[in-house]
C-alpha positions as CSV (number, residue, x, y, z in Angstrom):
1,X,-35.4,49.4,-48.5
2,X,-37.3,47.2,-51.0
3,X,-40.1,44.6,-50.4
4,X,-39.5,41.9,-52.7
5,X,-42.1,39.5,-53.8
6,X,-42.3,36.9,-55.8
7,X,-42.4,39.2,-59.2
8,X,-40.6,38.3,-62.4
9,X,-38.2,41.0,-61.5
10,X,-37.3,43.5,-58.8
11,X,-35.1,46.5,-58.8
12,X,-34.5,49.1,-55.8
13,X,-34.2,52.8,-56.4
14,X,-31.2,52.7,-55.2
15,X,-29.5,49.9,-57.5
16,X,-26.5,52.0,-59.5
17,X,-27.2,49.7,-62.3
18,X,-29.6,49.5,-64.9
19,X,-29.8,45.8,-65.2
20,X,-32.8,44.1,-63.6
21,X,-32.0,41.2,-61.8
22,X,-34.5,38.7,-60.7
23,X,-36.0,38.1,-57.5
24,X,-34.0,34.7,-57.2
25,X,-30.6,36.3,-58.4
26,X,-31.6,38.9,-55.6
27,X,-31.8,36.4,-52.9
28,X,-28.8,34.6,-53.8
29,X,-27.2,38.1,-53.7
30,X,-28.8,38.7,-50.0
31,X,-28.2,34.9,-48.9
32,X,-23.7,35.3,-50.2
33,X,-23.8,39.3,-47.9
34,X,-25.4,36.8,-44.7
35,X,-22.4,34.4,-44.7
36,X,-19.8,36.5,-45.6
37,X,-20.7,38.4,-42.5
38,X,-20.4,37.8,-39.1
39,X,-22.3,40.9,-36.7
40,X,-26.2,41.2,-36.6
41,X,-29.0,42.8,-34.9
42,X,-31.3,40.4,-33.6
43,X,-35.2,42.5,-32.5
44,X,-37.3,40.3,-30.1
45,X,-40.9,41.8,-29.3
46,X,-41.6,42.1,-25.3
47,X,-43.9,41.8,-22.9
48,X,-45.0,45.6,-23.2
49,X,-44.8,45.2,-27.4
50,X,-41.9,47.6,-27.7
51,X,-39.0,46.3,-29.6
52,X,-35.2,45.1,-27.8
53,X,-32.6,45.0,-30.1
54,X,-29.0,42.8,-29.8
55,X,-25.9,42.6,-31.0
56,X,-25.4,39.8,-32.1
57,X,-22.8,37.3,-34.1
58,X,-23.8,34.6,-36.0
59,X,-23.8,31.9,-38.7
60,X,-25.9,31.7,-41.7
61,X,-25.3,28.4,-43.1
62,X,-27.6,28.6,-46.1
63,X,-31.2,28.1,-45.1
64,X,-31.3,29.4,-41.1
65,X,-29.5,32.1,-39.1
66,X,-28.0,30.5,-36.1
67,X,-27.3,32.7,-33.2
68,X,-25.9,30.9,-29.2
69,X,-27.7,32.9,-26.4
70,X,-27.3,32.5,-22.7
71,X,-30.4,31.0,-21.7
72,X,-31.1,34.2,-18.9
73,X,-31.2,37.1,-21.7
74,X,-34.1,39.1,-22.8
75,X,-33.6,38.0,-26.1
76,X,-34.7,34.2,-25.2
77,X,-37.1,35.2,-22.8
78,X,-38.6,37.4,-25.3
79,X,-38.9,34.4,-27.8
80,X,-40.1,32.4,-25.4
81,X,-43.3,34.4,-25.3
82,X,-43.4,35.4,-29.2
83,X,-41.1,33.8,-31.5
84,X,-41.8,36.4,-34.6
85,X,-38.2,38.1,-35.0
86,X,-36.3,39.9,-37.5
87,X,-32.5,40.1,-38.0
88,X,-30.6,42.7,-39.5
89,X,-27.3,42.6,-41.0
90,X,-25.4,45.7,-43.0
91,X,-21.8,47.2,-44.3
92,X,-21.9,50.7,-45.4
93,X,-24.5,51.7,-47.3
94,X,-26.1,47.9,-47.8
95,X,-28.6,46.1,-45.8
96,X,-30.3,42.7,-45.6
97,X,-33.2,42.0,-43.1
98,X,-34.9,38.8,-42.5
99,X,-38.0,37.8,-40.4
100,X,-39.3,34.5,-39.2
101,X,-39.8,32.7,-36.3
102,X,-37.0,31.5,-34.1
103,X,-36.6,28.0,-32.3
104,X,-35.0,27.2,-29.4
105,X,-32.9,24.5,-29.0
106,X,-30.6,23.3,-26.3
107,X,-28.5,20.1,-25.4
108,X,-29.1,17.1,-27.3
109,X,-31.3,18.7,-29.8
110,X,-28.7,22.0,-30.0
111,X,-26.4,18.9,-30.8
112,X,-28.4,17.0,-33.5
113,X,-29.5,20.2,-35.2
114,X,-25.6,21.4,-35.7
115,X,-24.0,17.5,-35.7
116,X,-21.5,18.7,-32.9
117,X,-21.5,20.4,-29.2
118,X,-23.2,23.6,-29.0
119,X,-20.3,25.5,-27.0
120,X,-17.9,22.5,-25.6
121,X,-17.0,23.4,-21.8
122,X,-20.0,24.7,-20.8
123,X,-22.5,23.6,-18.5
124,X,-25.7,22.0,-19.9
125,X,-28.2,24.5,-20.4
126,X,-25.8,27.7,-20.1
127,X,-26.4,28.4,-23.7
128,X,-28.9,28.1,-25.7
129,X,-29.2,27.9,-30.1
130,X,-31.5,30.4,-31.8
131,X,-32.0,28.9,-35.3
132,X,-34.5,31.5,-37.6
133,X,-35.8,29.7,-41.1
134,X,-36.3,33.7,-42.5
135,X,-39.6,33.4,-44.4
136,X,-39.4,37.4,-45.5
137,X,-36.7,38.9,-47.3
138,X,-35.9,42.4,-47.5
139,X,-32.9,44.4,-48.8
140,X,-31.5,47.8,-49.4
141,X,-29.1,49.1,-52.1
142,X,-27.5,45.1,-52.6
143,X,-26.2,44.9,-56.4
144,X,-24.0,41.8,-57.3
C-alpha cells in the first residue's frame, strides 16, 4: 500500500505501468473503484482500543461514504465514543482505504442530508446514517 501526499507525482511499487500519474489523477482513480463498488469494511476503535471490523455495503456518492446502521450495533456505539474510522474497499489484487471521522445522523437530519427517507417502513430511530468525509487516502496496486 502507498501513502500518498500531496507530491507532484506518486507511483506504487506495484503499478504494472511505467507512466506516473499524479496524485489528483490517482484519487479520481480511487474515488471511480468506491462507486463502482458496493461491499466494505468499515473498523471502529472500542472501548478497550482494539479494532471491530464490519461488513458493510454502501454508497459513495462523490465526497462521503454513506453506510445505514441499526442504531444497537457496535459499530455506532463505537463511534459514538471515537468517531476516527477507516473504510476499506478491494477486488482482487486492488485496494482503496479511507480514514475520517464519521457522523451520525438520524430522522430528519438522515433526511435532509440524503433529500429522501433514510429506509421508508422503518421505525424512527431503527436505523441510523453513517456519513465519513475521508480526509486520508490510501491505495494499493490501482492503475487507470
Amino acid at each position: 500500500m502507498i501513502f500518498l501526499s500531496k507530491e507532484k507525482h506518486a507511483v506504487g511499487k506495484y503499478m504494472p505501468t511505467e507512466k506516473k500519474y499524479s496524485y489528483q489523477e490517482l484519487r479520481q482513480i480511487a474515488e471511480k473503484f468506491l462507486i463502482n463498488h458496493k461491499l466494505g469494511v468499515l473498523a471502529t476503535g472500542r472501548k478497550n482500543g482494539t479494532a471491530q471490523q464490519s461488513l458493510v455495503s454502501y454508497t459513495y456518492d462523490g465526497s462521503d461514504v454513506l453506510i445505514t446502521a441499526s442504531e444497537s450495533t457496535a459499530k455506532i456505539k463505537n463511534i459514538r465514543k471515537n468517531p476516527g474510522v477507516s473504510f476499506a474497499v478491494w477486488k482482487d489484487e486492488t485496494c482503496v482505504v479511507v480514514y475520517g471521522e464519521a457522523k451520525l445522523l438520524q430522522g430528519k437530519n438522515a433526511e435532509n442530508y440524503l433529500g429522501h427517507a433514510l429506509n421508508p417502513g422503518l421505525q424512527p430511530g431503527e436505523r441510523t446514517l453513517i456519513v465519513l468525509k475521508p480526509t486520508t487516502w490510501r491505495w494499493a496496486r490501482i492503475t487507470g
